[in-house]
C-alpha positions in Angstrom: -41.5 -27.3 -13.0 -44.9 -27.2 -11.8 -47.4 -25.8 -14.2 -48.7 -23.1 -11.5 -45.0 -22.1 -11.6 -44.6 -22.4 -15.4 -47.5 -20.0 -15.9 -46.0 -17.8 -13.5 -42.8 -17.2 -15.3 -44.5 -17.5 -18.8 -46.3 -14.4 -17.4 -43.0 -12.6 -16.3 -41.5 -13.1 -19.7 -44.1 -11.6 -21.1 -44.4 -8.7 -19.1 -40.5 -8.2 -19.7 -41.1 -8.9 -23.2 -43.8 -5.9 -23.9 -41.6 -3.3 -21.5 -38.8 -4.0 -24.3 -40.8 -3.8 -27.2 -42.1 0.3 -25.7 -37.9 1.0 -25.1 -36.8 -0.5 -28.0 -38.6 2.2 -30.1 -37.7 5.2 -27.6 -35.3 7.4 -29.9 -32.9 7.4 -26.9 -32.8 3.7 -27.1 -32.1 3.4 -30.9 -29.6 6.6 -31.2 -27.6 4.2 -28.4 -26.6 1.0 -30.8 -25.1 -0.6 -28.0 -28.1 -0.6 -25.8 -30.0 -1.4 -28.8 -28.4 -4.4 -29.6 -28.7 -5.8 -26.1 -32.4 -5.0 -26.4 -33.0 -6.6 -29.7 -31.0 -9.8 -28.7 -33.4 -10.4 -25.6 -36.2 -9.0 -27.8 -36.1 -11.7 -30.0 -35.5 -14.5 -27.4 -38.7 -13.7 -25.7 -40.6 -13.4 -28.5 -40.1 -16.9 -29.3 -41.5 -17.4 -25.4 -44.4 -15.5 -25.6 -46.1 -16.8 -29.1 -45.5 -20.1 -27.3 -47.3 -18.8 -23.9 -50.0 -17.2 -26.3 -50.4 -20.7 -28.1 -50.8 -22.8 -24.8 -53.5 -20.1 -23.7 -55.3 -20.8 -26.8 -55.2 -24.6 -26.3 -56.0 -23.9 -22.4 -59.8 -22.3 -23.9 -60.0 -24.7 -25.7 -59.7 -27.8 -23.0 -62.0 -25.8 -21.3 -64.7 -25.9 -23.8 -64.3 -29.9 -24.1 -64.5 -30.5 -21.0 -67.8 -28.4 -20.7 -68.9 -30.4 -23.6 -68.2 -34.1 -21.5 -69.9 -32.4 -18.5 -73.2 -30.8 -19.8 -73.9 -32.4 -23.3 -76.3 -34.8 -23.6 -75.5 -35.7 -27.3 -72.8 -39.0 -27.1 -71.2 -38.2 -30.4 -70.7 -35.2 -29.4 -69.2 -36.3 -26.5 -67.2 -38.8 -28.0 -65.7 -36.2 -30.1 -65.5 -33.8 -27.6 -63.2 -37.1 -25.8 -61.3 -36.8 -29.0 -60.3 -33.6 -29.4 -59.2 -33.2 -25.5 -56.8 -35.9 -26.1 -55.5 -34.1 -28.4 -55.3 -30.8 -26.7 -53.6 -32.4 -23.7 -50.9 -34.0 -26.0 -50.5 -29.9 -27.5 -49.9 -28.9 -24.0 -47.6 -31.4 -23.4 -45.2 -30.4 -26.0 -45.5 -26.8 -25.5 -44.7 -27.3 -22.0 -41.6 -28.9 -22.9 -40.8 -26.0 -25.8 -41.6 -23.7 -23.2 -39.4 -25.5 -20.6 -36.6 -26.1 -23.1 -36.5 -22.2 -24.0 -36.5 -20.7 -20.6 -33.7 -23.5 -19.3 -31.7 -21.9 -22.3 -32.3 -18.3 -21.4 -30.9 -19.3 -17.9 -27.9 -20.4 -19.1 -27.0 -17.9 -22.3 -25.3 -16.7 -19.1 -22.4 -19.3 -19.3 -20.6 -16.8 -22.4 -20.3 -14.3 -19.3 -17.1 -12.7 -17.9 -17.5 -13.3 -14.2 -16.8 -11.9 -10.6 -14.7 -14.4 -8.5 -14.9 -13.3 -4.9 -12.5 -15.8 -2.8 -13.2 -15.5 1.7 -11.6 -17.0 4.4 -13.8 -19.0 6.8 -13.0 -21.2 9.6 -9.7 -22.0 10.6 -7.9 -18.8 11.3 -4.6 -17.7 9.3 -4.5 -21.1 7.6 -7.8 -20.2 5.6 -6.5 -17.1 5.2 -3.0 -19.1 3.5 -5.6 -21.2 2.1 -7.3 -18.4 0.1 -3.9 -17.3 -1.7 -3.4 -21.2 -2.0 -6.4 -21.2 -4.4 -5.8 -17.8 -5.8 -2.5 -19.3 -7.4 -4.4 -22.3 -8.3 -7.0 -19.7 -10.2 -4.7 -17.8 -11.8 -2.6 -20.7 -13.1 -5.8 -22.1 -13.9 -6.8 -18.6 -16.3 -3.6 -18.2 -17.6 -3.5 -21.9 -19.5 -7.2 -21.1 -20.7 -5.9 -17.5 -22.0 -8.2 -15.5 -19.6 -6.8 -12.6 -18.2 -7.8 -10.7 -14.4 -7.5 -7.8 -12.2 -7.7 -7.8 -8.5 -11.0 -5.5 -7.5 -10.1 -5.7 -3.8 -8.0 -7.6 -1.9 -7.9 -7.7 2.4 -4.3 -9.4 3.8 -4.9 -12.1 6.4 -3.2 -11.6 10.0 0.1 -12.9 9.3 -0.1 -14.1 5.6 -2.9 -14.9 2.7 -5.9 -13.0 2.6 -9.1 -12.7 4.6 -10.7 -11.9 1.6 -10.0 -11.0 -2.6 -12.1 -10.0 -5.9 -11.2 -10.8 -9.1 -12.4 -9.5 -12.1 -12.3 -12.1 -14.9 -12.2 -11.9 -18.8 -11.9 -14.1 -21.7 -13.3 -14.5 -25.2 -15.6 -17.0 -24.0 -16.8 -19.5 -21.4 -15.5 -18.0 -18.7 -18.2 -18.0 -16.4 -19.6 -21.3 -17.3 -16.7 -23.0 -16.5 -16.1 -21.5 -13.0 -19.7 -21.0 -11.9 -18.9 -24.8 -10.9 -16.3 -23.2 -8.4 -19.1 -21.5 -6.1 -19.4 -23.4 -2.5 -17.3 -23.7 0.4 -13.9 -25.5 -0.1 -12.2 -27.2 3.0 -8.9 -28.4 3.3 -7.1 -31.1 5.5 -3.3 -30.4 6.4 -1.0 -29.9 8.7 -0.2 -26.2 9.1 3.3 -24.3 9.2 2.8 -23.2 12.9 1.3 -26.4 14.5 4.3 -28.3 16.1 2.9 -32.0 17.0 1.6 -32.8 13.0 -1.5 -32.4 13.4 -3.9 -32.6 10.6 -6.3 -29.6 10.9 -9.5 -28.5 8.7 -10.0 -25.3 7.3 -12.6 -23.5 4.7 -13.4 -20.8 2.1 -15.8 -19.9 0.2 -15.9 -19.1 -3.5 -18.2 -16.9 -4.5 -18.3 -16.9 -8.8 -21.1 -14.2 -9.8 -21.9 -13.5 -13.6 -20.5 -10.1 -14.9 -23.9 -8.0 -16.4 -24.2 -4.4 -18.6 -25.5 -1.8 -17.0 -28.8 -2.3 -19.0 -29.9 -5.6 -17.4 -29.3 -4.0 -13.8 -30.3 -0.4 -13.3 -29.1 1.0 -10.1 -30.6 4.3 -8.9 -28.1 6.2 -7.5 -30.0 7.2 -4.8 -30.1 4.1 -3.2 -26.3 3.7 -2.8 -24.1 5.3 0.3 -20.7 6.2 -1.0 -18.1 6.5 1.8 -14.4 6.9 0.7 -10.9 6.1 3.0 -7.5 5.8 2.5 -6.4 2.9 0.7 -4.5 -0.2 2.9 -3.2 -1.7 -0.2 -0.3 -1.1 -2.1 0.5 2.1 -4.2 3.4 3.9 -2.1 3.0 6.9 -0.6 -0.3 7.9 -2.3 -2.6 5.7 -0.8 -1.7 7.6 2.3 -2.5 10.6 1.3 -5.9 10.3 -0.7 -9.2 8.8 0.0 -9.2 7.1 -3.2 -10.7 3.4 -1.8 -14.7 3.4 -2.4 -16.7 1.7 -0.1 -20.3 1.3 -1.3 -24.2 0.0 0.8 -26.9 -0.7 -1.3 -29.9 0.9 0.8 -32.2 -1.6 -0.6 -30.6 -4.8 -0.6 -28.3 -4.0 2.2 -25.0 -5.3 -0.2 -21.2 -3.9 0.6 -18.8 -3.4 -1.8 -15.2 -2.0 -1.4 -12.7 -1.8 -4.0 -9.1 -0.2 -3.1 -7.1 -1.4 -5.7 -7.0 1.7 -7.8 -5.0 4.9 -7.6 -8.1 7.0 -8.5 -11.5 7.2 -6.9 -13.7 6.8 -9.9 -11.9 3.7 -10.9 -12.3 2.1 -7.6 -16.0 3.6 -8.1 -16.8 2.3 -10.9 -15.2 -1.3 -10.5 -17.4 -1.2 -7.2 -20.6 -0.5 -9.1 -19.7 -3.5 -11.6 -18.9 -5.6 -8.8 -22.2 -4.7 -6.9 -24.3 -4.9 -10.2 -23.3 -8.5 -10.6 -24.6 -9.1 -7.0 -27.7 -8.2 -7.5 -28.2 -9.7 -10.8 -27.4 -13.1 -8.6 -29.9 -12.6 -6.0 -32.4 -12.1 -8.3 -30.8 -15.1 -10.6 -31.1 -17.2 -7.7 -34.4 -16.5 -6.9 -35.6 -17.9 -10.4 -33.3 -20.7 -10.1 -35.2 -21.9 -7.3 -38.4 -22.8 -9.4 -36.1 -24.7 -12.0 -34.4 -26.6 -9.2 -37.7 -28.1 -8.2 -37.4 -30.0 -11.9 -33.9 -30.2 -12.3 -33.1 -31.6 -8.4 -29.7 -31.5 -8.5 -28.0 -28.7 -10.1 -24.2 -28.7 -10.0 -23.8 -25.0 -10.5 -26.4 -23.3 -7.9 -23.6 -21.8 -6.5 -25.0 -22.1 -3.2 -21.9 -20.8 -1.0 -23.4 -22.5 2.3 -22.4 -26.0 0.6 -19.5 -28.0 1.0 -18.1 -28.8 -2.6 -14.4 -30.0 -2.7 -12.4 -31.2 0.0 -8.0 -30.7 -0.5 -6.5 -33.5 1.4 -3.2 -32.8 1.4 -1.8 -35.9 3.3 -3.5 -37.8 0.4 -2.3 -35.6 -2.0 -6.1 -36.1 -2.8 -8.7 -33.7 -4.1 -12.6 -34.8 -4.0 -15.6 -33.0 -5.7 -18.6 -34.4 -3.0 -20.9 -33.0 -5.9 -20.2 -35.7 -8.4 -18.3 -38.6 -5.7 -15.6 -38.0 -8.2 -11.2 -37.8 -6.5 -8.0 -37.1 -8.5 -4.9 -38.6 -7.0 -2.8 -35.4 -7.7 -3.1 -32.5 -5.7 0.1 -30.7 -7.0 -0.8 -30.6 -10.6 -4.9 -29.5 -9.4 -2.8 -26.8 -7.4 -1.1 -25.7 -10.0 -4.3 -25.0 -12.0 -5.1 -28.3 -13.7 -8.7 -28.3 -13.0 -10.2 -28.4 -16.3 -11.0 -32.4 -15.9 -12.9 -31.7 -12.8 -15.1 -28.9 -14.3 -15.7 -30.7 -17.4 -16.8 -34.1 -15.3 -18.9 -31.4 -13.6 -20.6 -29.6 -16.7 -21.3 -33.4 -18.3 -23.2 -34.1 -14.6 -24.8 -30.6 -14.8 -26.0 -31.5 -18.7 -27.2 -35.0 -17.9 -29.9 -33.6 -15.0 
């Protein structure tokens, strides 16, 4: 991380850090223990950030008065001590840009204890990404029931003939869950032969996996009044009353431009608020994104960016073959990674991510 950049986000933590220590006194604040508690937790991890910032601003004056010293003073011991103590002050800066490093690296990934947001699209090849997207579904679902996690669809839109153009799930466990699937984020192509083509051809196909961190309503505050609410009847199942009520929620963030539907509930708050979570989560990413960006410039090659533009894993099912192009790294059995065995992958994948 450059040290322009370092000082930048030194600066934002401390900004962040002051506006939580005016709430955290606000009688609203503490009469709320569950807001509170949020508050203190973060409280206390930026105060560990900010005496550090406030030390290397102290050792910053200082460098800046020995090096005055080497440039105007005439006296050599002096200057010879002035020499001294520099050395010194750069080998202080050093480590406390490292501390400093260390502790904002571990505020961006306190994240990793997170429920998550999995959001699974179709993308090129037609009805067979659409098959494609239920294909990994299963796989996911397998994959959370042998880890104990449990789901709920948030939204779900069929495909043409079968599968689905596109699904959100809303995942929960007691812990880890999003920091073993934010490895899953990227585009994921697979080679086969479809049902309907008749000569045996292999084709190519994608989706993309969208896995977005699941945040309280404290770290993300929507105003209202940015959101356009529309409501129409549901498509999904639910008998006769999803042809009688408006109950599905689509929602725009004005701002940012973001779309949300959820339809999977009988009853419009539900949908409404399982759209707001779903949004709230979206934005925290955007704005996650935008920090991971400075930490990428030390850490080159993060495995968990998430970037959904990137081509991760390739299924090859003639090979019965899957390959992670992230780590170079194939397993020879597709069936059993199918059928939700994919802890080996994401564990190869976390020890790349820890070794950067």
């Amino acid at each position: 991380m450059k040290k322009s950049s370092l000082i930048q986000k030194l600066e934002g933590f401390k900004k962040e850090f002051h506006e939580i220590s005016k709430s955290i006194i606000q009688p609203n604040i503490i009469s709320d223990q569950k807001k509170y508690k949020i508050l203190l937790k973060k409280y206390i991890k930026l105060e560990k950030i900010v005496l550090l910032y406030e030390e290397y601003n102290k050792k910053l004056a200082l460098l800046q008065e020995a090096n005055f010293i080497l440039k105007n003073d005439s006296d050599a011991d002096l200057k010879e001590l002035a020499s001294i103590e520099k050395y010194k002050i750069l080998e202080n800066l050093s480590s406390i840009e490292k501390e400093s490093y260390d502790l904002i690296f571990s505020e961006e990934t306190t994240e990793d204890h997170r429920n998550a947001i999995v959001e699974l699209r179709s993308g090129t090849g037609g009805d067979e990404a659409c098959l494609f997207v239920e294909d990994i579904l299963r796989m996911y679902t397998m994959y959370f029931k042998k880890s104990g996690w449990k789901y709920k669809i948030i939204h779900a839109q069929k495909g043409g003939i079968k599968g689905y153009k596109e699904i959100i799930l809303d995942v929960n466990g007691k812990e880890g869950v999003y920091g073993n699937l934010k490895f899953e984020s990227g585009v994921h192509r697979v080679q086969r032969i479809p049902e309907t083509e008749s000569q045996g051809r292999v084709h190519t196909s994608a989706i993309t996996v969208a896995v977005l961190p699941q945040v309280k309503e404290i770290e993300v505050n929507i105003n209202l009044s940015d959101i356009k609410k529309d409501t129409f009847r549901s498509s999904g199942s639910g008998g006769q009353h999803v042809n009688k009520t408006e109950s599905a929620v689509r929602l725009t963030h004005i701002p940012s431009k973001i779309t949300v539907e959820c339809q999977e509930e009988r009853s419009q708050h539900k949908n409404f608020e399982k759209a707001i979570n779903v949004l709230r989560s979206r934005i925290y990413q955007i704005e996650k994104e935008k920090r991971s960006k400075e930490i990428s410039i030390k850490r080159k090659s993060l495995v968990s960016t998430g970037d959904r533009s990137v081509k991760i894993r390739t299924y090859n099912y003639p090979k019965s073959r899957v390959t992670d192009h992230r780590i170079h790294k194939s397993i020879y059995d597709l069936v059993g990674f199918m059928n939700g065995n994919i802890q080996e992958m994401i564990n190869l994948l976390k020890r790349f991510e820890e070794k950067k």
